[in-house]
N, CA and C of each residue as an Amber inpcrd file, in Angstrom:
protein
   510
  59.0510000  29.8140000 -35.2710000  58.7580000  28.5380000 -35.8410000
  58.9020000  27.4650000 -34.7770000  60.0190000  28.0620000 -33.9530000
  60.1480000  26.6130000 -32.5140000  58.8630000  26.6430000 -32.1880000
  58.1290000  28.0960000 -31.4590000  56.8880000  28.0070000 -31.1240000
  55.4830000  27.2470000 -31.5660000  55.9090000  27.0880000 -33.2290000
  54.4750000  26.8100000 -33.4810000  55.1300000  25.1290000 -33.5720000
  56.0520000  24.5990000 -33.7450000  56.4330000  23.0590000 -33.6250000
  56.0540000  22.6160000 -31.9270000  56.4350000  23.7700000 -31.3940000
  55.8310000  22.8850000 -30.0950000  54.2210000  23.0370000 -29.1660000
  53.8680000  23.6790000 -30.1540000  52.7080000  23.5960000 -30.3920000
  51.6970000  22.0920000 -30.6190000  52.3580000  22.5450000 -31.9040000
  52.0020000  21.7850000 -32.7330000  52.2590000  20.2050000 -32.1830000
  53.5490000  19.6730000 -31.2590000  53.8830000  18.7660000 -30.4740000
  53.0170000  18.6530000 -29.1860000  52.6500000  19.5530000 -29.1580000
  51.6800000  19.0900000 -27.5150000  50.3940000  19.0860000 -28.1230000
  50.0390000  19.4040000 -28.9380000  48.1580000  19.0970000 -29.6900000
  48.4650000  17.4090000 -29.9530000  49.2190000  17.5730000 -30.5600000
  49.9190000  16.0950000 -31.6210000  49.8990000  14.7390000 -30.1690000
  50.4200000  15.4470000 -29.0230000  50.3600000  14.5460000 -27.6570000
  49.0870000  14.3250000 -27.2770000  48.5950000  15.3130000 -26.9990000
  47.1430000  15.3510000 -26.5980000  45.9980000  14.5960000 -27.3690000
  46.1290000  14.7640000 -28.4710000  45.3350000  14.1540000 -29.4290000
  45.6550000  12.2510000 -29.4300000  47.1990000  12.0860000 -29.2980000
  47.6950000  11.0750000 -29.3930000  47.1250000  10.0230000 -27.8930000
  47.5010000  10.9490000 -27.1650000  46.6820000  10.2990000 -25.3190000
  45.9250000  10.1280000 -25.6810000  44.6580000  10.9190000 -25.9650000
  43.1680000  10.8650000 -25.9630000  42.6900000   9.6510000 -26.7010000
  43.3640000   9.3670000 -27.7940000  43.0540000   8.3710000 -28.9080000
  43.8010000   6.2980000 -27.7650000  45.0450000   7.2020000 -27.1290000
  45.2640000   6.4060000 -26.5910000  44.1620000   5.4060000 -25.7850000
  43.9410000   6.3950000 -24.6770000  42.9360000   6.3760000 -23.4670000
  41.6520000   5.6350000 -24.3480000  41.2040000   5.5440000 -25.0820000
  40.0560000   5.6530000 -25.9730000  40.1690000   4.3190000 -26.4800000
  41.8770000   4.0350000 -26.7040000  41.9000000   2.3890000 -27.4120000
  41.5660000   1.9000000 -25.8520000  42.2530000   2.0700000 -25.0530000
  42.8160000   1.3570000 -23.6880000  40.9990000   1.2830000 -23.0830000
  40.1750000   2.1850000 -22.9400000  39.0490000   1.4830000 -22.7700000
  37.9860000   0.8530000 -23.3360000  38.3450000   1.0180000 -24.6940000
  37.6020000  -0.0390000 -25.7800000  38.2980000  -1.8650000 -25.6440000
  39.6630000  -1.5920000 -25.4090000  40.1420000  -2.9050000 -24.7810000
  39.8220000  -3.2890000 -23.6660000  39.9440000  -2.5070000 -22.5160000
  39.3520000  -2.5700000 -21.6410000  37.5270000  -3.1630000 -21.3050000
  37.1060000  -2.9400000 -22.1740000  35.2240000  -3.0310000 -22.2870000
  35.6110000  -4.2740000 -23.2100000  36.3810000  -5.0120000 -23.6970000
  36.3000000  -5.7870000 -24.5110000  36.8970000  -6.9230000 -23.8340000
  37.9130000  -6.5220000 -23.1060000  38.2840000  -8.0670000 -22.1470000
  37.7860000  -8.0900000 -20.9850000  36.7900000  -7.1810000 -20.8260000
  35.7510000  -7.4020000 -19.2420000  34.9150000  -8.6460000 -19.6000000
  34.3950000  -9.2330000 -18.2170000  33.8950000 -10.6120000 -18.1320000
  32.0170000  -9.8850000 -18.9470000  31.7170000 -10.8070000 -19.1800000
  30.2890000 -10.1190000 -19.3000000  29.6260000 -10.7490000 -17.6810000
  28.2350000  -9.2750000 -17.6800000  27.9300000  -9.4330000 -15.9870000
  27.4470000 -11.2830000 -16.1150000  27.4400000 -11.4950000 -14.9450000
  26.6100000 -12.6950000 -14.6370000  25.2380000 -12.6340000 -15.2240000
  24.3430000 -13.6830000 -15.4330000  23.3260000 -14.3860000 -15.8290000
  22.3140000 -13.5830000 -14.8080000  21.4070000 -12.9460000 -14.9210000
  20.2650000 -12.9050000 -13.3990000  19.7170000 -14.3880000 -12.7060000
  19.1380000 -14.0010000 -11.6310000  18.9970000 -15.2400000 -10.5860000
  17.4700000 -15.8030000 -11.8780000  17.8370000 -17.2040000 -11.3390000
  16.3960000 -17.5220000 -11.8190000  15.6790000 -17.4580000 -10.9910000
  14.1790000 -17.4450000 -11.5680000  13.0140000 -16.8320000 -10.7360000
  12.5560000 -17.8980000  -9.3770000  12.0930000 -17.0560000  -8.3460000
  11.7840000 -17.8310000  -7.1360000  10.7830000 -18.9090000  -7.5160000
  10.9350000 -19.9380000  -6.8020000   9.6380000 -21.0590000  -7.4420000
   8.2640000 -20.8940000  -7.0010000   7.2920000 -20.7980000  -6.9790000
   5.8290000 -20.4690000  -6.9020000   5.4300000 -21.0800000  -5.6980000
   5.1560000 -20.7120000  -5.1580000   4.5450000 -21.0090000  -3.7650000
   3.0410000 -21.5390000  -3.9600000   2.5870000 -22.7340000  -3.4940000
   1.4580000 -22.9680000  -3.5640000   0.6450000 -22.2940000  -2.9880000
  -0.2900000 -21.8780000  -3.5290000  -1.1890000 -20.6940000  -2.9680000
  -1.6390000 -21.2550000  -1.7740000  -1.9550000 -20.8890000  -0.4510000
  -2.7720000 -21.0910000   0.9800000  -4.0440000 -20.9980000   0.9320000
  -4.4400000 -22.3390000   1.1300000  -5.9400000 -22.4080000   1.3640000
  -6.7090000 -21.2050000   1.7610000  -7.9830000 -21.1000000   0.6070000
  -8.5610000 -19.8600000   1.4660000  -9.4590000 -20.0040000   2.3060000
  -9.4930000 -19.0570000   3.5260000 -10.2510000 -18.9370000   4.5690000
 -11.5290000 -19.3970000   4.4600000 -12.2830000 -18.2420000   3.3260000
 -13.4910000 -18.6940000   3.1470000 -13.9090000 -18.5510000   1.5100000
 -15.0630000 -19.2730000   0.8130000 -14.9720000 -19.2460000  -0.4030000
 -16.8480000 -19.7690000  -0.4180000 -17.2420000 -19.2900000  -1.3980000
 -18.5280000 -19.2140000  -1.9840000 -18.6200000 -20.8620000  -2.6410000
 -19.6450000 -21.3750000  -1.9070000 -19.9470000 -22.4770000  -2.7690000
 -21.6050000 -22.9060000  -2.3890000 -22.3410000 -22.5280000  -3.8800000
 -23.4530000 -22.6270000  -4.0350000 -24.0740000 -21.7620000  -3.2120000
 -24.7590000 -22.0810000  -2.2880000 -25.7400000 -20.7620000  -1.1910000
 -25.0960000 -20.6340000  -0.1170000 -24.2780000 -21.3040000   0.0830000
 -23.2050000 -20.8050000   1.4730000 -21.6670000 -20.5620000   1.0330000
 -21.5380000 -20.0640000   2.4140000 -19.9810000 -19.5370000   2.1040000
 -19.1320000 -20.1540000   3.3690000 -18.4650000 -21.5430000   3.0480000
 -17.8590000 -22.5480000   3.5850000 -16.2340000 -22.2730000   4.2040000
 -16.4700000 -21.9320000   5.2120000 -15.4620000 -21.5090000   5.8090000
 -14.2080000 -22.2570000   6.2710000 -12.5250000 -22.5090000   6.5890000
 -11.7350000 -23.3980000   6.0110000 -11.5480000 -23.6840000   7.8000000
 -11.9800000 -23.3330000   8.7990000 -11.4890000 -23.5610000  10.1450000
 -12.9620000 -23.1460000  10.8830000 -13.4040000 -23.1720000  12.2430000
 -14.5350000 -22.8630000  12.7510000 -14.6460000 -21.6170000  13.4280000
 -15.1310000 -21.2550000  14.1260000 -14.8430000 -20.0460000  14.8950000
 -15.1380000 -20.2690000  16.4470000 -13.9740000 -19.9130000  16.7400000
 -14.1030000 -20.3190000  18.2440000 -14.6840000 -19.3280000  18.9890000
 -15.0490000 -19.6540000  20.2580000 -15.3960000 -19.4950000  21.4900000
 -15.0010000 -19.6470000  23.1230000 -15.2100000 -18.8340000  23.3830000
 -14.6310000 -19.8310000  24.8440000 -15.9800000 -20.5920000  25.5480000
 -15.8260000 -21.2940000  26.2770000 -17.2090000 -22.2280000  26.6440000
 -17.8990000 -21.6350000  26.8900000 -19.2050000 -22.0500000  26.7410000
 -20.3910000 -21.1150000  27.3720000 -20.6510000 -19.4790000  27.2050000
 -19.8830000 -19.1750000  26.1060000 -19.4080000 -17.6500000  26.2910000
 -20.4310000 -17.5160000  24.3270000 -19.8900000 -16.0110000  24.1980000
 -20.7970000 -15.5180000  23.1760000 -19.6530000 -14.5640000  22.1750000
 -18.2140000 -14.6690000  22.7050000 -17.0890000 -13.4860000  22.7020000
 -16.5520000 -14.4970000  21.3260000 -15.9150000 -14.1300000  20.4780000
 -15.4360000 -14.5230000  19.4230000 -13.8340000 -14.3560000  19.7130000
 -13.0910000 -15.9380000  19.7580000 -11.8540000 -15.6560000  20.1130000
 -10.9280000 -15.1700000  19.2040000  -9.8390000 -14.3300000  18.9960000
  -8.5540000 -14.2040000  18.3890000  -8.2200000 -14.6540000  17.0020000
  -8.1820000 -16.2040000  16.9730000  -7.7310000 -16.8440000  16.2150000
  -8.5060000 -17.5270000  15.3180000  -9.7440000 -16.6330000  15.4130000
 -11.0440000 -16.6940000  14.8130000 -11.2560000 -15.2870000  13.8000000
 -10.3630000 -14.1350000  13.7550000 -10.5520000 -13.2420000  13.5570000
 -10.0890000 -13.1440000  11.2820000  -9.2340000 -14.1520000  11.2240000
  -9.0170000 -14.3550000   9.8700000 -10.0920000 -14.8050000   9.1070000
 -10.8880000 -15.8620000   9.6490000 -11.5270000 -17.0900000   9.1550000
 -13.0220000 -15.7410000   9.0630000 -13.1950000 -15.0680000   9.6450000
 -14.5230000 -13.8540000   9.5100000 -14.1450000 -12.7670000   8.4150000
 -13.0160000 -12.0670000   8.5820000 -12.4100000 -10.9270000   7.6370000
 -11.9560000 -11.5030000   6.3700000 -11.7410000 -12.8840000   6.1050000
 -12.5790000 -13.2170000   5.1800000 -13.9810000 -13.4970000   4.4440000
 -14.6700000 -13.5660000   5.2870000 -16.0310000 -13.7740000   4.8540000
 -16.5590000 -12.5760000   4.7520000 -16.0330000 -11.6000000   5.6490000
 -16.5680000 -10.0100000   5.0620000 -15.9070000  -9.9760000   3.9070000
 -14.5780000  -9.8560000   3.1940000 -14.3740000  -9.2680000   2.2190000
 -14.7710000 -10.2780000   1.2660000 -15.5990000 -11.3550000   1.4830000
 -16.3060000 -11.9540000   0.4680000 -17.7920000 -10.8880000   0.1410000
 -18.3930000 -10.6260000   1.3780000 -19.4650000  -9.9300000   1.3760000
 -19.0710000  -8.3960000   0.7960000 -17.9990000  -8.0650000   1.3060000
 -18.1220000  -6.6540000   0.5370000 -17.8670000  -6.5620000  -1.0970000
 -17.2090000  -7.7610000  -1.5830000 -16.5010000  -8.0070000  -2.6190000
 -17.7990000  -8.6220000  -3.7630000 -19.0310000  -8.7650000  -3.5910000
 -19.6670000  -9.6120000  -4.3400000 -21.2570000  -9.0300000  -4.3570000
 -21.0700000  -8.1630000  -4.7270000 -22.7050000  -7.4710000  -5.0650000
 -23.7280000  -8.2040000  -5.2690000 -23.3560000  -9.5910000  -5.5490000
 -25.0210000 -10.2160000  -5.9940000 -25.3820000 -10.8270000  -5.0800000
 -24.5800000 -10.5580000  -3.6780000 -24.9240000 -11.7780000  -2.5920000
 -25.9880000 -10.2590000  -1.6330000 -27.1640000 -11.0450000  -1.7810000
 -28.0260000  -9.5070000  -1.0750000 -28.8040000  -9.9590000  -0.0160000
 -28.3670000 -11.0810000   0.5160000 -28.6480000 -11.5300000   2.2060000
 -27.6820000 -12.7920000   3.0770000 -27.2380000 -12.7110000   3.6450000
 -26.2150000 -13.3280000   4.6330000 -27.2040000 -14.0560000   5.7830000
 -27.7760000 -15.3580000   6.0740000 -27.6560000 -15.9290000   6.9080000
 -27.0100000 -16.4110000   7.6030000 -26.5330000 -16.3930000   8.8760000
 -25.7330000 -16.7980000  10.0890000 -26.3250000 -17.5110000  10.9020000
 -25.7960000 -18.7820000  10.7860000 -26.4110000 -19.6770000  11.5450000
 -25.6290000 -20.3080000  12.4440000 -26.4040000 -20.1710000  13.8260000
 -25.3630000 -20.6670000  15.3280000 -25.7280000 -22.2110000  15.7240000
 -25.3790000 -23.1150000  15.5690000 -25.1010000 -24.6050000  16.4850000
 -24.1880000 -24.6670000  17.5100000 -24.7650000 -25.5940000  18.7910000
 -24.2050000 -26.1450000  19.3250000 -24.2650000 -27.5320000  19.5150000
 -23.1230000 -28.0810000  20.9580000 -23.9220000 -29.0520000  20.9530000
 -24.7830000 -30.0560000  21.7410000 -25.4310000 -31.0250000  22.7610000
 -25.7350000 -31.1940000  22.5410000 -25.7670000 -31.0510000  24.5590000
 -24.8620000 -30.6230000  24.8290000 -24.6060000 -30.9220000  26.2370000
 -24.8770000 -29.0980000  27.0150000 -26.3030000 -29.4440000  27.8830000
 -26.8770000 -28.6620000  28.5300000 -28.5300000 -28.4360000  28.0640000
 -29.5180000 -27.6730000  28.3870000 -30.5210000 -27.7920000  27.9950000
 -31.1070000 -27.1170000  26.5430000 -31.9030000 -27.6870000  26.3210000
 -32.5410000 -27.1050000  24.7530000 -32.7320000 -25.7730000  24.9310000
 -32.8780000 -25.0010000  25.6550000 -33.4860000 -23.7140000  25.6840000
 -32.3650000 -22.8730000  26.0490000 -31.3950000 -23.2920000  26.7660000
 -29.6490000 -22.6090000  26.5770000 -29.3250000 -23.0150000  25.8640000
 -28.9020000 -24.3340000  24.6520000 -28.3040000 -24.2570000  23.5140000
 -28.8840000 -23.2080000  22.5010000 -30.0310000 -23.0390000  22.6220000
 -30.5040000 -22.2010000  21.4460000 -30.4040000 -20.2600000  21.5260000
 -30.6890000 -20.5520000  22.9780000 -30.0890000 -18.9600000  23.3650000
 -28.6820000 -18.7960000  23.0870000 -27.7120000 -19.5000000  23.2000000
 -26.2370000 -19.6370000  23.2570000 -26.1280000 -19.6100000  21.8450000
 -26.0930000 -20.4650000  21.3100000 -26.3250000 -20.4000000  19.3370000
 -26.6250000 -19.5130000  18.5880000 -27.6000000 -18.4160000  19.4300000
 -28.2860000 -17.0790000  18.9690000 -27.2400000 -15.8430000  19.3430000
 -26.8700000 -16.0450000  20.3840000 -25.5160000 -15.2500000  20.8390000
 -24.9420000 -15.3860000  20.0340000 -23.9650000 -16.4320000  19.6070000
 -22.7390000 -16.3390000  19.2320000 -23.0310000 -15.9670000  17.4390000
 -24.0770000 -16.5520000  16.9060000 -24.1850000 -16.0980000  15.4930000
 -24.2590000 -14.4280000  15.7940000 -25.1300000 -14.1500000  16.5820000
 -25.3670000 -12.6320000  16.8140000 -23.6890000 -11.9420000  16.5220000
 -23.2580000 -12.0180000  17.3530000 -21.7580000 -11.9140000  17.8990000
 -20.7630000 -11.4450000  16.3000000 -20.9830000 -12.7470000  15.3670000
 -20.6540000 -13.0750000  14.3510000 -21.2930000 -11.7500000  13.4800000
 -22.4670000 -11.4670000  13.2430000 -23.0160000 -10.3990000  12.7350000
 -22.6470000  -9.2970000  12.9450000 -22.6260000  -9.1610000  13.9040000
 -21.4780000  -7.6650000  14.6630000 -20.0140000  -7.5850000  14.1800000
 -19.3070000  -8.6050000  14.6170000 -17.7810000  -8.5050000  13.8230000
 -18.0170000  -8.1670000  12.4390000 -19.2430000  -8.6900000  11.4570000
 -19.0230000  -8.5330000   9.9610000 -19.4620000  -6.8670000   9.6080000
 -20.2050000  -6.8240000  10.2760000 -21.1960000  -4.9670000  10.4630000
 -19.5150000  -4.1150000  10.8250000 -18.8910000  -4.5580000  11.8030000
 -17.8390000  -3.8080000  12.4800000 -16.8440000  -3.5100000  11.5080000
 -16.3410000  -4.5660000  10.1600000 -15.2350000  -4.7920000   9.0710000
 -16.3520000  -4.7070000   8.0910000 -17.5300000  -3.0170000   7.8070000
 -17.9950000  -2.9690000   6.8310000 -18.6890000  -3.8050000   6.1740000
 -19.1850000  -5.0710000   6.5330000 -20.5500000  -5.5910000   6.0790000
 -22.0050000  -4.8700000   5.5310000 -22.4770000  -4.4340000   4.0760000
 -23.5500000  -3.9260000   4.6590000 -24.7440000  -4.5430000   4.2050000
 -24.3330000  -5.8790000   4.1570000 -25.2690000  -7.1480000   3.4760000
 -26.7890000  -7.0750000   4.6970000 -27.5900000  -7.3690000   4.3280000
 -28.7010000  -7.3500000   5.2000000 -28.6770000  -8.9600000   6.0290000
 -28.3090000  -9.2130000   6.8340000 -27.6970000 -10.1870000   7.6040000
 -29.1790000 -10.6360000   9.0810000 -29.1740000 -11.9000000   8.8450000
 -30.1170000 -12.1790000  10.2480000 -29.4620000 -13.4580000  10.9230000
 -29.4970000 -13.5080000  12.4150000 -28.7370000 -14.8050000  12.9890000
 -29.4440000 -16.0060000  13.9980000 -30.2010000 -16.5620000  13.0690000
 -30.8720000 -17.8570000  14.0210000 -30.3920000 -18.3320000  14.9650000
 -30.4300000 -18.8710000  15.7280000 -30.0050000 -19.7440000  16.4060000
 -30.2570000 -21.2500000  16.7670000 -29.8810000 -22.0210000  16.4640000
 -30.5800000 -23.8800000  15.8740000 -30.2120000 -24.4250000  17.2990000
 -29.4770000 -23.9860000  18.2530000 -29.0140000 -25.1520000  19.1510000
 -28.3720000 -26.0120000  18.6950000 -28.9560000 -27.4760000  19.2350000
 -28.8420000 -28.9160000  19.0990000 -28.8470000 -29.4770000  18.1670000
 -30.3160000 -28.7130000  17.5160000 -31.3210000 -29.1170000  16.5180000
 -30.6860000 -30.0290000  14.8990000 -29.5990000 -29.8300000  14.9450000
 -28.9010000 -29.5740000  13.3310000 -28.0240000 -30.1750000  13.2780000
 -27.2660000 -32.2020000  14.0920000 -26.7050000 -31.7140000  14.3450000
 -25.5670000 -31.9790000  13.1380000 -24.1950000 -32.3820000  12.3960000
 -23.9560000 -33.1000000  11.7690000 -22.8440000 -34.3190000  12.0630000
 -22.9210000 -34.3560000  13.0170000 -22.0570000 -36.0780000  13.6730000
 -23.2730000 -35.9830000  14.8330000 -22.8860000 -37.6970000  15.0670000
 -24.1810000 -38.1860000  15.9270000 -23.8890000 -39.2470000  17.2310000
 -21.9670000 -39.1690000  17.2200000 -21.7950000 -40.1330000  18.2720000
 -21.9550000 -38.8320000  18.9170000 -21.7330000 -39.8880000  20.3070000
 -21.5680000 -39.0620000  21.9130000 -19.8080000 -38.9550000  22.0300000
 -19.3260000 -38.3250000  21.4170000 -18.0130000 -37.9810000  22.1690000
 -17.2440000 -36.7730000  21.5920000 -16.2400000 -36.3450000  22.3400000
 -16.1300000 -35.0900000  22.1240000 -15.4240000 -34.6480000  21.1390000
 -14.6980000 -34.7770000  20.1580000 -15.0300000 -34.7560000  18.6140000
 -15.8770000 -34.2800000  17.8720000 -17.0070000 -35.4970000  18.1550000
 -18.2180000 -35.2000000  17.5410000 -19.0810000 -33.9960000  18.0820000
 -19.1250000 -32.9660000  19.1020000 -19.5750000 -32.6160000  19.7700000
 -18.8400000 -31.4830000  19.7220000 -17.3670000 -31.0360000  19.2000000
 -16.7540000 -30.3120000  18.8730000 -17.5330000 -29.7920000  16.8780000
 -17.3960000 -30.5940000  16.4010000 -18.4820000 -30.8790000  14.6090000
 -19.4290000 -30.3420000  14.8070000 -20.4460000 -30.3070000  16.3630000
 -21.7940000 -29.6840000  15.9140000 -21.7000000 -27.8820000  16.4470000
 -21.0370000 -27.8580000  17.3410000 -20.4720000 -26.4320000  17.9410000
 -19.9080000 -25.5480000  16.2630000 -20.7730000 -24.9440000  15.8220000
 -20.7530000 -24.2700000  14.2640000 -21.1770000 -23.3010000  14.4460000
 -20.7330000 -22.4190000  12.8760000 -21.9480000 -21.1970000  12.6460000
 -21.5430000 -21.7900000  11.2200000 -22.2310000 -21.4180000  10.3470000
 -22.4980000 -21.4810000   8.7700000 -23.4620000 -20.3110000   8.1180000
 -23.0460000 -20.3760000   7.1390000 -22.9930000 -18.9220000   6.5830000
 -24.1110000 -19.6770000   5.1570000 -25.2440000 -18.7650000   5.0130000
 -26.3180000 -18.9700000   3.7420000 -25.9780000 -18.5070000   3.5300000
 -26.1230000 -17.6970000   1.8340000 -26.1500000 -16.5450000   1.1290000
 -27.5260000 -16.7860000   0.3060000 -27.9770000 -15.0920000   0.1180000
 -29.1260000 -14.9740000  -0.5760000 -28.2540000 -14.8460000  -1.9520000
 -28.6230000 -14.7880000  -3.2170000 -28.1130000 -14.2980000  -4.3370000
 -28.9010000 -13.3770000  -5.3340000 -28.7930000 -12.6570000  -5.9810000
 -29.6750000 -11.8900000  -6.9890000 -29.8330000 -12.9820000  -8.2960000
């Protein structure tokens, strides 16, 4: 009979801990802090001008594309302001011809501005062909001809040094 009392005393313990342990972390979970609040949300960033964007028959680009003087090579920092205008072209099925049009301006002869103008739109056609273009694309070349400022100084003369972009549409 000792046997089964102390038995019966260590179930009686065990049972008694367990129930213990059981209050002690229900108290425990009950005088914990609740977690903190989450962060509030980051504030919205004004979206960044886009590169390039469709308006009406052209596609108006947000910076120009440089050159180095006299040259036909499309610089660096010219390379955003185009890979946008391709993924306008790859992105828009109803646009089913791309004109590229080269200006310069006004300083050297008519017959090298227009060769030079034809280069560099050319140039321009190639980078878009190169980043998957497969718009049917042709690249005039205007020179002088076009121009849109009309003083003599270099500013203005920087304004006519362009390419501009037609679009055909379906």
């Amino acid at each position: 009979m000792r046997a089964n009392r102390a038995i019966w005393l260590v179930v009686m313990g065990v049972l008694a801990a367990g129930c213990g342990s059981a209050n002690a972390e229900m108290s425990l979970a009950a005088s914990a802090t609740p977690p903190p609040p989450p962060p509030p949300p980051a504030p919205v960033q004004p979206a960044a001008p886009a590169e390039a964007v469709i308006e009406g028959d052209r596609i108006k680009i947000a910076r120009p594309i440089f050159y180095d003087l006299d040259k036909d090579e499309i610089r660096p920092e010219s390379f955003s302001v185009l890979d946008a205008v391709a993924n306008i072209l790859r992105t828009h099925p109803e646009i089913t011809a791309l004109t590229v049009e080269g200006h310069t301006d006004n300083q050297g002869t008519v017959e090298h501005n227009i060769k030079l103008s034809e280069r560099r739109a050319n140039a321009v056609v190639r980078y878009l062909v190169q980043r998957g273009v497969a718009t049917p694309m042709t690249a005039p070349g205007y020179g002088a001809a076009a121009p849109v400022c009309f003083t003599n100084d270099e500013g203005c003369r920087a304004m006519n040094r362009r390419v501009e972009f037609r679009i055909k549409t379906k």
